[in-house]
DOPA-219854 format. One record per residue (C-alpha): chain; x negated, y negated, z. Coordinates in steps of 0.2 Angstrom, whole numbers. Example, Ala and Ser with C-alpha at 12.3 -4.5 7.8 and 13.67 -1.06 7.14 Angstrom:
<rs>
+--------+-------+-------+-------+
| chaine |     x |     y |     z |
+--------+-------+-------+-------+
|      A |   -62 |    22 |    39 |
|      A |   -68 |     5 |    36 |
+--------+-------+-------+-------+
</rs>
This chain:
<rs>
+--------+-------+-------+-------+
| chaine |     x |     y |     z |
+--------+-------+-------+-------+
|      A |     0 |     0 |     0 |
|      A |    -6 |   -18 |    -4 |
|      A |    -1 |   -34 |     4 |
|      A |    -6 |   -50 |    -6 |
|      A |    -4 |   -66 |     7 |
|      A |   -12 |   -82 |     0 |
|      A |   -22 |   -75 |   -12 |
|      A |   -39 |   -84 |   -15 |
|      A |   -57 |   -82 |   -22 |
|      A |   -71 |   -86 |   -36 |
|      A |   -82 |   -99 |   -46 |
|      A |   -94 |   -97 |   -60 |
|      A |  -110 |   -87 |   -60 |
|      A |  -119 |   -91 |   -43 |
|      A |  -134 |   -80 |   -36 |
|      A |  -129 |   -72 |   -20 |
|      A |  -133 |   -53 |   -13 |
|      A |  -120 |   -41 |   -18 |
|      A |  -109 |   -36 |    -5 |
|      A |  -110 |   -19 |     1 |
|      A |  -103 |   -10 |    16 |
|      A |  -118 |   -16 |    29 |
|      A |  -109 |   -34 |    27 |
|      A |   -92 |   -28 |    32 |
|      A |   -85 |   -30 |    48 |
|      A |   -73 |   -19 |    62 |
|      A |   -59 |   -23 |    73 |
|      A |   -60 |   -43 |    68 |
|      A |   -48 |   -55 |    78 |
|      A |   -35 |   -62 |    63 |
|      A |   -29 |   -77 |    77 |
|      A |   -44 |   -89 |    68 |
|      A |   -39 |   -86 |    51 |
|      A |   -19 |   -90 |    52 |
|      A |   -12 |  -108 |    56 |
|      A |     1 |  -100 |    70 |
|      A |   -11 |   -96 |    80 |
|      A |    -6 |   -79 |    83 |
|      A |   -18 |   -61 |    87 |
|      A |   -20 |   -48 |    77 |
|      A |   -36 |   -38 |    73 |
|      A |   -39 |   -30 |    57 |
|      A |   -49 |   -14 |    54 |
|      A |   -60 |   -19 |    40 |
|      A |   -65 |   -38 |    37 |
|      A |   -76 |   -43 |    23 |
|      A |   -80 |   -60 |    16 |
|      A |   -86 |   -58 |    -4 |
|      A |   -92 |   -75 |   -11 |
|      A |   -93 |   -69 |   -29 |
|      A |   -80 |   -60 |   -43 |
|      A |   -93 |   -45 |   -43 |
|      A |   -95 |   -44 |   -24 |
|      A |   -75 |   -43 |   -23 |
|      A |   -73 |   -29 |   -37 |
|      A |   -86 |   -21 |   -26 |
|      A |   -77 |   -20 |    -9 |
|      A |   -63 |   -12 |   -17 |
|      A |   -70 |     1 |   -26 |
|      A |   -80 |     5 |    -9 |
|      A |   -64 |     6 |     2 |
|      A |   -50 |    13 |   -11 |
|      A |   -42 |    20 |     0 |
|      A |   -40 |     9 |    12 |
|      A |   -22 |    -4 |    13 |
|      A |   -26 |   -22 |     8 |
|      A |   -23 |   -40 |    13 |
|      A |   -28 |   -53 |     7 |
|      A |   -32 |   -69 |    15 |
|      A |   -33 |   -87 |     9 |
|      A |   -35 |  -101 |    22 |
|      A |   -20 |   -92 |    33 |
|      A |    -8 |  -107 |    31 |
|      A |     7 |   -97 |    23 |
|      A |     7 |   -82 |    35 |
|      A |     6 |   -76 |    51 |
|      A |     5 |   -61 |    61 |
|      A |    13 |   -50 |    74 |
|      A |     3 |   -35 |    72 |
|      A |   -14 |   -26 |    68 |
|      A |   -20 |   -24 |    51 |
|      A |   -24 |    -6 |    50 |
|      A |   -34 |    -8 |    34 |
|      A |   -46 |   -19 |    23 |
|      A |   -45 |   -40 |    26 |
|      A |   -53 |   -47 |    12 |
|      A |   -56 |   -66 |    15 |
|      A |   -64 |   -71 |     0 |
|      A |   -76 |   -87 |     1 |
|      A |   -79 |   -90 |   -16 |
|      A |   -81 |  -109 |   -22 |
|      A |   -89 |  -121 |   -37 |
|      A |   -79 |  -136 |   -46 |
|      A |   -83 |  -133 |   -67 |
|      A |   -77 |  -143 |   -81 |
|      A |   -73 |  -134 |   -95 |
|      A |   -68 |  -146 |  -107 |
|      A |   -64 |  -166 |  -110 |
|      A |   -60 |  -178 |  -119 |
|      A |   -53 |  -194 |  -121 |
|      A |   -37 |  -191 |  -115 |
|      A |   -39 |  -177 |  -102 |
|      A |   -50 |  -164 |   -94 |
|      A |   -50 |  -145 |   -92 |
|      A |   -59 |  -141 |   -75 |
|      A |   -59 |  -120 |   -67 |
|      A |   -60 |  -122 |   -48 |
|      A |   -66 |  -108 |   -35 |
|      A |   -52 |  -103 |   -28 |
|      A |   -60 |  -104 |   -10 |
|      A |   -62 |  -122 |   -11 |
|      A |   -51 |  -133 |    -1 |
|      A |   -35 |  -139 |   -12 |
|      A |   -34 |  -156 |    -3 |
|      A |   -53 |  -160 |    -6 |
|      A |   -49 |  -155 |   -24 |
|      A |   -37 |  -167 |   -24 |
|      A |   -49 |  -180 |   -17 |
|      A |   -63 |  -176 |   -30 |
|      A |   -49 |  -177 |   -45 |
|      A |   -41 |  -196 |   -38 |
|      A |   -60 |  -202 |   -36 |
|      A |   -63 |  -196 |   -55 |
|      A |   -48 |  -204 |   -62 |
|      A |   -39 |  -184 |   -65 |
|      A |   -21 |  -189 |   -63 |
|      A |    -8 |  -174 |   -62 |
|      A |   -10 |  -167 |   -43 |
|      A |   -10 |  -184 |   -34 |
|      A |     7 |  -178 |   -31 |
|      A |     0 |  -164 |   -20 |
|      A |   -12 |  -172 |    -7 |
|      A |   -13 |  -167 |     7 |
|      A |    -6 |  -149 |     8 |
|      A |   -18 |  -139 |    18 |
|      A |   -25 |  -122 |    11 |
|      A |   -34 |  -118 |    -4 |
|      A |   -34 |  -117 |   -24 |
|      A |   -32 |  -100 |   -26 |
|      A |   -15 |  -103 |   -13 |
|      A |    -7 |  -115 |   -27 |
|      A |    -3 |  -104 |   -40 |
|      A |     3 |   -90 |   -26 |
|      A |    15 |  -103 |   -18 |
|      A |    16 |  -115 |   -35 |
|      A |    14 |  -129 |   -20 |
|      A |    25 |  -142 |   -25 |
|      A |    30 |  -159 |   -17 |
|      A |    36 |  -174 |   -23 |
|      A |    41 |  -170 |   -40 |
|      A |    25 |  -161 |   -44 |
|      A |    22 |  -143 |   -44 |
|      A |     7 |  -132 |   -48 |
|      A |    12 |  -124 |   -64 |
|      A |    15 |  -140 |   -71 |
|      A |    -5 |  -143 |   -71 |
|      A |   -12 |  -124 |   -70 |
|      A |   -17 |  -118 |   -88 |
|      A |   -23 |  -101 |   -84 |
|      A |   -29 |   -90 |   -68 |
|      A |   -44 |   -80 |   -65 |
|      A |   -42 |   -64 |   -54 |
|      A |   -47 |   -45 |   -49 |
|      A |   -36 |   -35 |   -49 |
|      A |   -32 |   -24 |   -33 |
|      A |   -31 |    -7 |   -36 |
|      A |   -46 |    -5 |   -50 |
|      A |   -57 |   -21 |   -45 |
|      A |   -55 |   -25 |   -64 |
|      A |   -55 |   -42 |   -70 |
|      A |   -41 |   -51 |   -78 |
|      A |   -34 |   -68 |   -86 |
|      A |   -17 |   -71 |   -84 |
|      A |   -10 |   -88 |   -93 |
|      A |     2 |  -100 |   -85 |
|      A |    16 |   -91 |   -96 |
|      A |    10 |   -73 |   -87 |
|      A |    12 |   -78 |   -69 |
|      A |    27 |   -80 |   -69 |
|      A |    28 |   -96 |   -59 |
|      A |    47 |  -101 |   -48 |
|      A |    52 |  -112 |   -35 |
|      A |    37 |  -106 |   -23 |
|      A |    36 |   -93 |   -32 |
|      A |    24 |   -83 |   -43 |
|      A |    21 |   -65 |   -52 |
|      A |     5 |   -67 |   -37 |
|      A |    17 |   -67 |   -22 |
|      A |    31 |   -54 |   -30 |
|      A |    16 |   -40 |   -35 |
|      A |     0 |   -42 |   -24 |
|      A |    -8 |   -34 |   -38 |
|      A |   -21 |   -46 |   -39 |
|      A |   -34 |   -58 |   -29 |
|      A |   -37 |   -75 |   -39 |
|      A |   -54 |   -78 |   -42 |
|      A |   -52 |   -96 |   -50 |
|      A |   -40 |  -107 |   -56 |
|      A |   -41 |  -116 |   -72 |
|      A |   -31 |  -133 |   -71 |
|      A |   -29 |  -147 |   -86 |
|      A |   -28 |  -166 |   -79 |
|      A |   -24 |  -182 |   -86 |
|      A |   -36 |  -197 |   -89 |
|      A |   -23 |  -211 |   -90 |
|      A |   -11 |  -214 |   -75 |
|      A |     6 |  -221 |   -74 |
|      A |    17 |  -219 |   -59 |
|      A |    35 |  -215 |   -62 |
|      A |    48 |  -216 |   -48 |
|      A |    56 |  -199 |   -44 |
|      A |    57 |  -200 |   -23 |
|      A |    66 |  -216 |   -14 |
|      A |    53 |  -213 |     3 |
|      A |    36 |  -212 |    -7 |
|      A |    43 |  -230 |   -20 |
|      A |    49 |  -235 |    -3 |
|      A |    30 |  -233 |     4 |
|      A |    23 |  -241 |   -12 |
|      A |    34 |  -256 |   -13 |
|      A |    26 |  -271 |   -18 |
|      A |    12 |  -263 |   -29 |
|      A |    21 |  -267 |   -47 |
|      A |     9 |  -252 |   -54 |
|      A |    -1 |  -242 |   -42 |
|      A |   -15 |  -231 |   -47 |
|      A |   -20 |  -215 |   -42 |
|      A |   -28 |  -220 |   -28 |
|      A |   -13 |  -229 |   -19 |
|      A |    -1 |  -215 |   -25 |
|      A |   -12 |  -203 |   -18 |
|      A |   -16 |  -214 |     0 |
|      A |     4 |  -220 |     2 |
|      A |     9 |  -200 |     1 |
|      A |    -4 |  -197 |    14 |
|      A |     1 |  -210 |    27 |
|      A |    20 |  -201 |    23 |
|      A |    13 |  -183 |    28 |
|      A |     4 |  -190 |    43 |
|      A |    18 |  -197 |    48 |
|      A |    30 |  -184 |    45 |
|      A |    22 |  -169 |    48 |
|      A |    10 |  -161 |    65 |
|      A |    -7 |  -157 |    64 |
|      A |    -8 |  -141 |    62 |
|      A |   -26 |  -139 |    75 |
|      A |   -15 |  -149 |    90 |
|      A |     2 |  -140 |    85 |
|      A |     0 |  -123 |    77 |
|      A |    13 |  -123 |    63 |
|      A |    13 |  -117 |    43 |
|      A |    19 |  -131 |    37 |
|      A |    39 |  -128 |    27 |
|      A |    43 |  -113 |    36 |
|      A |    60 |  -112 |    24 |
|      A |    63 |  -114 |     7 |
|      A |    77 |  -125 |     2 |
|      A |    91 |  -117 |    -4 |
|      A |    96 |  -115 |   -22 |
|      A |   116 |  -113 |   -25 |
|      A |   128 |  -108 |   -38 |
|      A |   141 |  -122 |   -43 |
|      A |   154 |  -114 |   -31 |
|      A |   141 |  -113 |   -16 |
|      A |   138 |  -129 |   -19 |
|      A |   157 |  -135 |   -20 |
|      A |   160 |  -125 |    -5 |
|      A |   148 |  -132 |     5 |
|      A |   151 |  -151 |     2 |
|      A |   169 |  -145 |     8 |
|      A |   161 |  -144 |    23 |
|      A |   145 |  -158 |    22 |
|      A |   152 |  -171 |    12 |
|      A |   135 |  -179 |    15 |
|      A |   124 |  -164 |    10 |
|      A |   109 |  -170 |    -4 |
|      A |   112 |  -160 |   -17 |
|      A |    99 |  -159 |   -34 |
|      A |   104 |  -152 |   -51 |
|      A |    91 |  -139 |   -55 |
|      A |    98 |  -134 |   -72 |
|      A |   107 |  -118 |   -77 |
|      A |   122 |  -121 |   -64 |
|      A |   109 |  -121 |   -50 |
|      A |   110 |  -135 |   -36 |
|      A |    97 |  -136 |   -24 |
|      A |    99 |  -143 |    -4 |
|      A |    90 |  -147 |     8 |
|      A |    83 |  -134 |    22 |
|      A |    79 |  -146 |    35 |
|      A |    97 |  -156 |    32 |
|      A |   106 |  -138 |    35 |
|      A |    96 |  -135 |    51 |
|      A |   101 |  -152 |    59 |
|      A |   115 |  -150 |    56 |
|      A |   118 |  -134 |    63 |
|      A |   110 |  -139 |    80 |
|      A |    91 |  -135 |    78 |
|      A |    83 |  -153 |    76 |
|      A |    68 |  -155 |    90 |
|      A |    77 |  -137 |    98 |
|      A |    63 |  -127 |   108 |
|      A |    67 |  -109 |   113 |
|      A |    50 |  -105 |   126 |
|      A |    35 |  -109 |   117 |
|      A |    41 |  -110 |    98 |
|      A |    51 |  -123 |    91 |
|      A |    55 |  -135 |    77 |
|      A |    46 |  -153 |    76 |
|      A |    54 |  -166 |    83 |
|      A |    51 |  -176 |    67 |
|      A |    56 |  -164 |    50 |
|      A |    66 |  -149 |    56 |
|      A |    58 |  -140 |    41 |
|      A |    44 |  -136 |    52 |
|      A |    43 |  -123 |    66 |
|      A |    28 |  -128 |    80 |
|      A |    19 |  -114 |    91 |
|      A |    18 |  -122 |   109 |
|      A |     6 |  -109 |   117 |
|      A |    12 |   -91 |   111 |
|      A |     0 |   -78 |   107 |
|      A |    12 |   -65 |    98 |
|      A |    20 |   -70 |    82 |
|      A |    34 |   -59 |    86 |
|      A |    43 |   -74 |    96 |
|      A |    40 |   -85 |    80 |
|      A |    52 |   -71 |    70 |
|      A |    63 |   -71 |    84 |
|      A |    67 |   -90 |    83 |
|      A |    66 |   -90 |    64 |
|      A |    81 |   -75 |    67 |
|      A |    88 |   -89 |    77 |
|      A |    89 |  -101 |    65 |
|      A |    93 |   -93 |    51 |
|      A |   108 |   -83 |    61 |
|      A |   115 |  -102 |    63 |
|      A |   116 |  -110 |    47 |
|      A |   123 |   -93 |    37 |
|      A |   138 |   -94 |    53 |
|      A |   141 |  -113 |    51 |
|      A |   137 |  -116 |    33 |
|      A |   137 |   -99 |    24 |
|      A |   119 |  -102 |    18 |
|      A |   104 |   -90 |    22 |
|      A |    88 |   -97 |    22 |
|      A |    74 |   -89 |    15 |
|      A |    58 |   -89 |    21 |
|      A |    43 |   -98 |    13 |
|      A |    29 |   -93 |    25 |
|      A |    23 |   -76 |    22 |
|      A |    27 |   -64 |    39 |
|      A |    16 |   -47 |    43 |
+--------+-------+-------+-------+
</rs>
């Protein structure tokens, strides 16, 4: 069995020692690598920092389950891993291609998406300002197809780089071939592969375009911002809205926000005349997650040491606990609630083991 959770991985050609079975370690504590904050050991640990090193270590444990691990802030834990951790560590920023109208750059998919984010901004790259600040890695965009403020992953992602879990064969899979959904990619639904890199193609002119009230709000006064703005204005927003995850353990959205048919939809402005409601296209509405837990009672609510933030409902905060078992319990709680009041089940968008 193979468990795929924030996939992550590779650059280009660097010169580092093969991986082998002297660098593997046993009966590692998980609690560091997950952003909840919760234990769990697993069996078998390794860290490859190449393509070649990760094909490696699963060829020399075929047997063995496998999860793998990105910067651990989709999941969480509440038990062991009785089987090979592969936390790849593999990095590099590469330009393909450019010209002058945009640029082709592959990214190891262990480097840190927000720094990424950074490096494009500081370049002039425009198409993930969108996406600052989201905490994990590269290789975690296509998995998730992060998305905030109008802007998703696939939108930018021309191709993925990965091996493949059950032969440690390499393979390219186009944007077209992942399969990319609202949070949602063939990545997340198989776990057949670990990304290795990520290939994405950015813009070199820039011109904002409204699409969200809060962030034109935070802009206004600035006729045409650049990048640089865009990109520092949805950074004060997060900051504002959302906990740190090293003071409060948290993993970030905890739901998704639910997408209806037209009569879910009719039926539950029956009940919520003030519900937001987005077209999405082919009779599907979406709402708001965080509006729906509000309203059913859950805002700022703490049940012993988990809880939702007092400032966006969307997010569920650790207070102290250890086992990530009370963190399903609450989610149960949660979820128990709106489908009574409202008749919508929300989905989860972290990943639970």
């Amino acid at each position: 069995m193979i468990w795929l959770i924030e996939t992550f991985s590779l650059h280009l050609h660097f010169d580092i020692t093969p991986c082998s079975v002297m660098t593997t370690k046993y009966n590692v504590q998980l609690q560091p690598f997950n952003s909840f904050r919760t234990k769990a050991s697993a069996k078998i640990f390794c860290e490859p920092q190449s393509a070649e090193e990760l094909s490696e270590i699963i060829h020399t444990f075929p047997d063995e389950q496998k999860l793998v691990l990105g910067n651990g802030f989709n999941l969480f834990f509440t038990k062991d891993f009785e089987g090979l951790v592969i936390k790849p560590a593999i990095r590099g920023i590469h330009i393909l291609a450019e010209t002058d109208r945009c640029v082709e750059i592959e990214v190891g998919a262990a480097e840190d998406w927000d720094q990424f984010v950074a490096y494009c901004v500081e370049n002039g790259y425009a198409g993930i300002e969108n996406l600052s600040l989201i905490p994990g890695s590269v290789g975690a965009s296509p998995v998730q197809n992060i998305g905030a403020y109008g802007t998703e992953a696939m939108d930018v992602i021309t191709k993925v780089k990965t091996v493949e879990l059950q032969t440690g064969n390499y393979k390219e899979l186009s944007n077209e071939e992942c399969g990319f959904g609202y949070r949602d990619s063939i990545f997340k639904r198989t776990g057949l592969y670990v990304i290795t890199s990520v290939v994405f193609k950015l813009e070199k002119s820039f011109q904002y375009k409204e699409k969200y009230i809060d962030l034109s709000r935070e802009l206004e006064g600035i006729s045409s911002p650049d990048l640089t703005q865009v990109r520092d204005a949805i950074i004060r927003i997060r900051n504002r809205k959302l906990p740190d995850y090293k003071i409060l353990p948290n993993a970030g959205s905890f739901f998704k926000n639910p997408v209806l048919t037209e009569e879910e939809k009719d039926q539950l402005q029956q009940q919520l005349p003030d519900v937001p409601i987005y077209n999405v296209g082919e009779g599907q509405f979406k709402t708001s997650a965080a509006f729906l837990i509000d309203k059913a009672g859950y805002k700022g609510k703490r049940h012993r040491m988990v809880g939702t933030y007092t400032r966006h409902s969307l997010i569920i905060v650790n207070y102290g606990t250890e086992n990530g078992k009370e963190i399903v319990d609450f989610m149960h709680k949660i979820q128990q609630e709106v489908l009574q009041q409202f008749g919508v089940l929300l989905e989860p968008e972290v990943r639970i083991y």
